[in-house]
PAZAVEX-122835 format. One line per field, with one value per residue: residue number from 1; residue in one letter; z, y, x of N, C-alpha, C, CB in turn. Coordinates in steps of 0.2 Angstrom, whole numbers, plus 5000, padded with zeros to 4 digits. Glycine has a CB too. Example, Ala and Ser with C-alpha at 12.3 -4.5 7.8 and 13.67 -1.06 7.14 Angstrom:
<pts>
n [1	2]
res [A	S]
n.w [5039	5035]
n.v [4972	4989]
n.u [5066	5064]
ca.w [5039	5036]
ca.v [4978	4995]
ca.u [5062	5068]
c.w [5039	5039]
c.v [4984	5000]
c.u [5066	5064]
cb.w [5045	5029]
cb.v [4978	4997]
cb.u [5057	5070]
</pts>
This chain:
<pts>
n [1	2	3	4	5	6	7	8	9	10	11	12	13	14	15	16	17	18	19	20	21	22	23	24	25	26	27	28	29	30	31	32	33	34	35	36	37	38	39	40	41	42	43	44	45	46	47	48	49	50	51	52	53	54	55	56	57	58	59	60	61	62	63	64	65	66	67	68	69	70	71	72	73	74	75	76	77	78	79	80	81	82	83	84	85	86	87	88	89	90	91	92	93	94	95	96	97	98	99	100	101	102	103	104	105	106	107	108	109	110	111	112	113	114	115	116	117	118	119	120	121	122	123	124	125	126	127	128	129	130	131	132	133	134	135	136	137	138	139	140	141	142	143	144	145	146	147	148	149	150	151	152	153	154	155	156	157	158	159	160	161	162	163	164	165	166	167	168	169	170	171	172	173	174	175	176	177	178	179	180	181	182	183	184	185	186	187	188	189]
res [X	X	X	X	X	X	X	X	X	X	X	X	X	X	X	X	X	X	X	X	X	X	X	X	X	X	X	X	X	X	X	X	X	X	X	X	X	X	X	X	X	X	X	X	X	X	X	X	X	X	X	X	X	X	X	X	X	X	X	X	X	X	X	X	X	X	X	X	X	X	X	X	X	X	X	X	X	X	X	X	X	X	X	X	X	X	X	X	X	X	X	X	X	X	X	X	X	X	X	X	X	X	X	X	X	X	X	X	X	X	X	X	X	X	X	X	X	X	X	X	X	X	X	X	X	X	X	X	X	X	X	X	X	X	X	X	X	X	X	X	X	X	X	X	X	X	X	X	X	X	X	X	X	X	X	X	X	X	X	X	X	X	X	X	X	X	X	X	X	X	X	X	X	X	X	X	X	X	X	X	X	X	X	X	X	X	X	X	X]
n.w [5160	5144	5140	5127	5119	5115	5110	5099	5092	5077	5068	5080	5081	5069	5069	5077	5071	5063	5068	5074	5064	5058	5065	5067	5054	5055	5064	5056	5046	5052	5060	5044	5040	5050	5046	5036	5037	5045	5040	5042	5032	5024	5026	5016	5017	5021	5009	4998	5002	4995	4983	4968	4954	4935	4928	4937	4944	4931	4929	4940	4939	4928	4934	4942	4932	4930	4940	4953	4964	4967	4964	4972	4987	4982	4972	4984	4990	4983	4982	4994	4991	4983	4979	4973	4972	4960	4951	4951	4947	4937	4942	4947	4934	4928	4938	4936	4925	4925	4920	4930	4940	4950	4962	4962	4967	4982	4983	4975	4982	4993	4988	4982	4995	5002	4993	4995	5009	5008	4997	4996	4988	4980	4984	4978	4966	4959	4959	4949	4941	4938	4935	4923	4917	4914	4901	4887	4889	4879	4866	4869	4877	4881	4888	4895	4906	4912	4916	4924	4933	4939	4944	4952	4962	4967	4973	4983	4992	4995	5002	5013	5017	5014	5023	5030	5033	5033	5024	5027	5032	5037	5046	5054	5059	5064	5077	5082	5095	5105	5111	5129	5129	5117	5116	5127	5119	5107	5112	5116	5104]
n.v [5085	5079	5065	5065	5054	5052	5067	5067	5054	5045	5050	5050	5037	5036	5044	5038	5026	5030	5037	5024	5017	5026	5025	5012	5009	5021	5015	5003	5008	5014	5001	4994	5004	5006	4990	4992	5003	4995	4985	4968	4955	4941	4927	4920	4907	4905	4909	4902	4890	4892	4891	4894	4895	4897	4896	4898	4911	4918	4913	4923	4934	4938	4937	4949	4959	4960	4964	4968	4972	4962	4952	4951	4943	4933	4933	4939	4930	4920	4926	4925	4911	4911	4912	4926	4934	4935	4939	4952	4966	4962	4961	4975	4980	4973	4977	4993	4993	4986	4990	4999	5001	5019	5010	4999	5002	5004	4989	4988	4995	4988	4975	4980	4983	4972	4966	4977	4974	4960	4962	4970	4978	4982	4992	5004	5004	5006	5016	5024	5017	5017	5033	5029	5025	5032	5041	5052	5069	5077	5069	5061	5066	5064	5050	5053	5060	5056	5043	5052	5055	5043	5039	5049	5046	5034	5038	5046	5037	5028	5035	5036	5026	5016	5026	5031	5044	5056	5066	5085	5088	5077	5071	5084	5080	5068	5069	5077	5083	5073	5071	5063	5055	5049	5045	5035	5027	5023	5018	5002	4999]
n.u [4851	4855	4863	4877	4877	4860	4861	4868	4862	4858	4868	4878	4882	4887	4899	4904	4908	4917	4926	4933	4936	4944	4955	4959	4962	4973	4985	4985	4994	5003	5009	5013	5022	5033	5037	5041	5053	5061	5062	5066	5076	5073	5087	5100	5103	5086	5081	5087	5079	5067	5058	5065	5064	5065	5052	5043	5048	5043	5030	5025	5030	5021	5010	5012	5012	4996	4992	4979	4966	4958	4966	4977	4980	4985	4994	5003	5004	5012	5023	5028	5031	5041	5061	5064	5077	5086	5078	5073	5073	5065	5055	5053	5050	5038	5028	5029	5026	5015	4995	4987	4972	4964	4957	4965	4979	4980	4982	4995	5002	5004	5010	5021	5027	5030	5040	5047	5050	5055	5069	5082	5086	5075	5069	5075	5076	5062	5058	5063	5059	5046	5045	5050	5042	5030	5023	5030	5025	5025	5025	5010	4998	4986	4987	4999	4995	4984	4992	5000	4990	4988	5000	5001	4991	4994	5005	5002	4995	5005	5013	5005	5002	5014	5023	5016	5014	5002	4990	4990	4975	4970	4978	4978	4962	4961	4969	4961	4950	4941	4924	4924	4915	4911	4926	4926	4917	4922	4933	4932	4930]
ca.w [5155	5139	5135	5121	5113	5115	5106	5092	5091	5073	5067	5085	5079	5061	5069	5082	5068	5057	5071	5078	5058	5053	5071	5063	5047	5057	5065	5049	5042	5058	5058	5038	5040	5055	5044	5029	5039	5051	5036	5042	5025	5026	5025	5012	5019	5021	5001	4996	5003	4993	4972	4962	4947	4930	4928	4944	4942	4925	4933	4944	4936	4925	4938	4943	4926	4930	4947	4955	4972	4967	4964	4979	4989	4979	4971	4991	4993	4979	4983	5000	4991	4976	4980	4967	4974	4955	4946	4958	4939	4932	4947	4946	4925	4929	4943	4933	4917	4926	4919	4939	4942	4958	4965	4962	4970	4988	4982	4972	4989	4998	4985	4984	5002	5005	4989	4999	5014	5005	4994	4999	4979	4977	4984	4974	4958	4957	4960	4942	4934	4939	4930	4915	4912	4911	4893	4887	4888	4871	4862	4870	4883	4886	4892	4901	4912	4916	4919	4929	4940	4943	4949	4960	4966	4971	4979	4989	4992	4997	5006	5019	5017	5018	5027	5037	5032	5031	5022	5035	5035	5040	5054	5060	5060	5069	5080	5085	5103	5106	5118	5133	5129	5111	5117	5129	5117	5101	5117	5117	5096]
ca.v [5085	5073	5060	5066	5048	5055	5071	5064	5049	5041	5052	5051	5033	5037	5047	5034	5021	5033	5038	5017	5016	5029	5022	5004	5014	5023	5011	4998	5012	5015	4994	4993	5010	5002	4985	4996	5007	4990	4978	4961	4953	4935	4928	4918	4901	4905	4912	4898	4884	4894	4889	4903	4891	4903	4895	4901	4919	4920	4916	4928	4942	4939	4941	4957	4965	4959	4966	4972	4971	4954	4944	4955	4941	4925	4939	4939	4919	4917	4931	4922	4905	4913	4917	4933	4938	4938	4942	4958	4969	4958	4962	4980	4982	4973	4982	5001	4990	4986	4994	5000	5007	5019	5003	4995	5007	4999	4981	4988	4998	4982	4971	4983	4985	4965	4964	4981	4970	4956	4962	4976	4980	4982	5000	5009	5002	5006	5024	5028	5012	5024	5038	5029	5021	5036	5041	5057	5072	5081	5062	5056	5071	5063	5045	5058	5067	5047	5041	5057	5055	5037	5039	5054	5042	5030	5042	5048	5030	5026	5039	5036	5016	5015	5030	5032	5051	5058	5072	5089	5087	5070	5072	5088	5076	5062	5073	5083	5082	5067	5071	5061	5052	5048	5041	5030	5022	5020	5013	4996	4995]
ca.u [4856	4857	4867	4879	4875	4856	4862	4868	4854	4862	4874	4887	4886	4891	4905	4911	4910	4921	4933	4936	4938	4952	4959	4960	4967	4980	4986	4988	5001	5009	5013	5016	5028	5039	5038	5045	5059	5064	5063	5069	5075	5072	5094	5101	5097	5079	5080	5088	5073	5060	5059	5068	5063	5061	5045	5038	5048	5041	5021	5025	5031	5016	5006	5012	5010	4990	4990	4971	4964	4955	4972	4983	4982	4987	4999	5007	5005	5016	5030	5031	5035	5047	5064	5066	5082	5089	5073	5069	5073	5059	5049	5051	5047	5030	5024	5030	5021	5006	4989	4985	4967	4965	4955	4970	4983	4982	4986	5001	5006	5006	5014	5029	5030	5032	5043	5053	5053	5062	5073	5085	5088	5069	5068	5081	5075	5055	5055	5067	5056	5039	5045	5051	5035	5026	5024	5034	5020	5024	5019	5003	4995	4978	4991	5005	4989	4982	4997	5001	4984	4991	5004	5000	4986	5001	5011	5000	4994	5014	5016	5001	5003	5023	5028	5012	5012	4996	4989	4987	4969	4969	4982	4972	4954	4963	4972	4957	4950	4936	4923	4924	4908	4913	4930	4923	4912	4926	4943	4932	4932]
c.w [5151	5139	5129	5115	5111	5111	5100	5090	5082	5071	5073	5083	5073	5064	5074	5077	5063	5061	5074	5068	5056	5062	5069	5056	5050	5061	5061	5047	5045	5058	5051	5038	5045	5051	5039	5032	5042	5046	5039	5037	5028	5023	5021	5011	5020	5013	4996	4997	4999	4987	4972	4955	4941	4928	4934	4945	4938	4927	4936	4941	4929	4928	4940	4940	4926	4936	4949	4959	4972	4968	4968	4981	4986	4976	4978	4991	4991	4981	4989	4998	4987	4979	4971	4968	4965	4949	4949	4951	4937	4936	4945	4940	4926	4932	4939	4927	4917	4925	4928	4937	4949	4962	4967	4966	4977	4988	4979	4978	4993	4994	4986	4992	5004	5003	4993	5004	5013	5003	4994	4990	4978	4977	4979	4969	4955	4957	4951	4937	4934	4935	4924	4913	4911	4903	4892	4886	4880	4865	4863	4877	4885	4889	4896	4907	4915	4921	4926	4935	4942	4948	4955	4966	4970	4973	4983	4994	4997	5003	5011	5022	5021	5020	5032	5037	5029	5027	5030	5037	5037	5045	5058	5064	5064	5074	5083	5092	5100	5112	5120	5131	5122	5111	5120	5125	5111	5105	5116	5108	5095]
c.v [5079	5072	5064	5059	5053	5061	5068	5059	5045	5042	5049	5043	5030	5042	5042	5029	5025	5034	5028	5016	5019	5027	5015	5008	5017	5017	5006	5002	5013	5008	4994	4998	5008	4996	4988	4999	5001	4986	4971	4956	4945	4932	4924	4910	4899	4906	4904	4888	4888	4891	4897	4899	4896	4903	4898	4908	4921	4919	4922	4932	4941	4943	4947	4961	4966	4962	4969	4970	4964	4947	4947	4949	4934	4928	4936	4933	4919	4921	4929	4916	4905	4917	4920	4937	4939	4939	4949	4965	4967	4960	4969	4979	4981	4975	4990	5000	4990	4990	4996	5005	5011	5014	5000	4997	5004	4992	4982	4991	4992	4977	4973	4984	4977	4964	4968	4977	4964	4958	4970	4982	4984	4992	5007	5007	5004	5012	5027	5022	5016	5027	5038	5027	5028	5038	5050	5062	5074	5075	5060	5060	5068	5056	5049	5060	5060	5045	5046	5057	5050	5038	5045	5051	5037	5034	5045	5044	5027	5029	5040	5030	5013	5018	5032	5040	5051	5064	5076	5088	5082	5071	5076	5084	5072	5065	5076	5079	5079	5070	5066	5055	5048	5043	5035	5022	5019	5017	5005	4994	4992]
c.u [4856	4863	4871	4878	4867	4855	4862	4866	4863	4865	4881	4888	4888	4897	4910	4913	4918	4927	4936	4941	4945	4958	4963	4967	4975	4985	4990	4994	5006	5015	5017	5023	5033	5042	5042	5053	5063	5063	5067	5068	5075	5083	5094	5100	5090	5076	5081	5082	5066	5061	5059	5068	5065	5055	5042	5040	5044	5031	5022	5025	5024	5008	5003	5011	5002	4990	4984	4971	4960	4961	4978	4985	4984	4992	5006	5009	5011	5024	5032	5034	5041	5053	5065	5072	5085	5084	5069	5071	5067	5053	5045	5049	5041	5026	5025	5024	5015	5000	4984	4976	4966	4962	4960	4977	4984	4983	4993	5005	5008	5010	5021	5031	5034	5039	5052	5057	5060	5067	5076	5084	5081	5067	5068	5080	5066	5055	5058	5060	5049	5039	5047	5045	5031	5028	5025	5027	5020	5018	5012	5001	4991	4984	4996	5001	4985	4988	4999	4995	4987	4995	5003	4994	4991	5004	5009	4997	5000	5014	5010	5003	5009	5025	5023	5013	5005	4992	4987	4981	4967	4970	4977	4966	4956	4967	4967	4954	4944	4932	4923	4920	4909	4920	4931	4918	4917	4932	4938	4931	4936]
cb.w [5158	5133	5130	5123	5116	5120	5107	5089	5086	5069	5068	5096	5081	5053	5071	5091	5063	5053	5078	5082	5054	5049	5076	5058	5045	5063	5067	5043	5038	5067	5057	5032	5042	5064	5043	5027	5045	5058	5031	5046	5020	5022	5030	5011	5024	5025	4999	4999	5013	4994	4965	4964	4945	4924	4928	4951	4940	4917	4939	4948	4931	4923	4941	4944	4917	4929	4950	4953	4976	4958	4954	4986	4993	4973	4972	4997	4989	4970	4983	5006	4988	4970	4984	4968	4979	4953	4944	4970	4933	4930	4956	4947	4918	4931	4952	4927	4916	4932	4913	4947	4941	4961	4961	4955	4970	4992	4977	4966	4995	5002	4978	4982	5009	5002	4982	5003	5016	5002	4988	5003	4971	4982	4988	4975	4957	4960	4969	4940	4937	4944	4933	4913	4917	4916	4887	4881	4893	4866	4863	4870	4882	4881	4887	4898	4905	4908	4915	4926	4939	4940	4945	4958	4962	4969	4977	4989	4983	4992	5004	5018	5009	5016	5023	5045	5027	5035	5015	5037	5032	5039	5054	5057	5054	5067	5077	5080	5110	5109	5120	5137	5129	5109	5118	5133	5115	5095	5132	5122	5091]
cb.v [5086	5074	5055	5068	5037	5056	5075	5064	5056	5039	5061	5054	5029	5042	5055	5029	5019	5041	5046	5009	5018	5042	5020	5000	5023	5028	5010	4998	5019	5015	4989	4995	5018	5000	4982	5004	5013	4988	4979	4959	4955	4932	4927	4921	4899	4911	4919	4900	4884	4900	4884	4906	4888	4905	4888	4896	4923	4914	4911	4928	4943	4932	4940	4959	4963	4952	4969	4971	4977	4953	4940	4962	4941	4922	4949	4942	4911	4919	4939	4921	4899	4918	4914	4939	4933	4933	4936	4960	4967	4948	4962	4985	4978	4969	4980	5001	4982	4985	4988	5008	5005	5024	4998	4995	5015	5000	4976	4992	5002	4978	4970	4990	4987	4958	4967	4987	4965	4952	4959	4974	4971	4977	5001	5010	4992	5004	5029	5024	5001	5028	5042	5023	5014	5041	5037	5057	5077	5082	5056	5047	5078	5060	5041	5066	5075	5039	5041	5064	5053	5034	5040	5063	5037	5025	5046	5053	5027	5028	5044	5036	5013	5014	5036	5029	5055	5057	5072	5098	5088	5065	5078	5093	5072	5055	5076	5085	5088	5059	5074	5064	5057	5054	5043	5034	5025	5026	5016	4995	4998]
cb.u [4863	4855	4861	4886	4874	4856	4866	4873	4840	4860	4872	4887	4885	4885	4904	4908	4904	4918	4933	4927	4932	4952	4954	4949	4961	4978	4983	4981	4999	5004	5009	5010	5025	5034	5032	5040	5058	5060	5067	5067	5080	5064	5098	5106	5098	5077	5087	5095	5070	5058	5050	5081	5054	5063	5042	5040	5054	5046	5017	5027	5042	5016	5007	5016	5013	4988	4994	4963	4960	4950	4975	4981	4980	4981	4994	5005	4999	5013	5029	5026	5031	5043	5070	5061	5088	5095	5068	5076	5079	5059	5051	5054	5050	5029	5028	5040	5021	5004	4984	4995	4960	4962	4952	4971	4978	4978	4983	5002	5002	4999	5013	5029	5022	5026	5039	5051	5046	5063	5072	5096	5088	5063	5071	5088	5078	5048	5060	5080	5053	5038	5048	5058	5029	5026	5015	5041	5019	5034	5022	5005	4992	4967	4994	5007	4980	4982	5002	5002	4975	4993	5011	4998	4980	5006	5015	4995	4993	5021	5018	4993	5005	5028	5031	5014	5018	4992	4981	4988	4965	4972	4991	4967	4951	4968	4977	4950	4950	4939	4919	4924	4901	4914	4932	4920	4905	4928	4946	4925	4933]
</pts>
């Protein structure tokens, strides 16, 4: 009797890589989504030791209207030194503002998630800022039908990221039975 590694020679470890991989993956959205629903905001003595300058909102909110997955984390450094409690309006418009490519899409999930984390305001204000930025379809269709990929690339983007909902063909796939042999070799990843 063979090996089931043996069967599937280079393939079974393109499929143990793929499942340790959406393992990792799962996992990451499971934390970020608990980090989202369980927010722990940082308190008004902690807000108050950070620089709330307008020089330093006003870089920032600059930033964010720049936002790509090359400058996410210098992006995050800065939103951990900047209290934004009264520029969390300037935050959203920038991030609604921002030229996003789908590349881009998972740095904006994570900006907003940190930004959710801190500021309670933040939530309840991007979801209306989203749908004002899109551009009215009658006026400008090929910009309405962009925009519209976009955003449904972030929102399906959000909704894996910060709610750790996955499409059903996902779920099914990571949900499916492992053989034994298969599982044994992706529990030490």
């Amino acid at each position: 009797m063979y090996k089931m590694g043996c069967l599937l020679g280079m393939e079974g470890m393109d499929v143990t890589a793929q499942i340790a991989s959406a393992r990792k993956l799962l996992e990451a959205q499971r934390l970020l989504r608990e980090s989202n629903l369980n927010a722990v905001r940082p308190s008004e003595d902690e807000l108050k030791q950070l620089d709330s300058s307008i020089k330093r909102n006003s870089a920032l909110t600059k930033k964010l209207k720049q936002l790509t997955e090359d400058n996410k984390q210098t992006i995050i450094d800065d939103i951990r030194k900047t209290n934004q409690s009264k520029y969390v309006s300037e935050a959203v418009s920038a991030l609604a503002d921002a030229p996003l490519r789908n590349s881009d899409v998972p740095a904006a999930v994570a900006v907003c998630s940190l930004l959710h984390q801190r500021y309670a305001d933040f939530g309840t204000q991007i979801a209306p800022a989203l749908a004002k930025a899109l551009p009215d379809y009658r006026r400008d269709r090929d910009g309405a039908v962009t925009a519209l990929t976009l955003l449904g690339s972030f929102a399906r983007a959000a909704r894996e990221l910060l709610l750790g909902q996955l499409p059903p063909q996902v779920a099914a796939a990571a949900g499916a039975v492992v053989p034994p042999e298969l599982e044994e070799q992706t529990a030490s990843l």
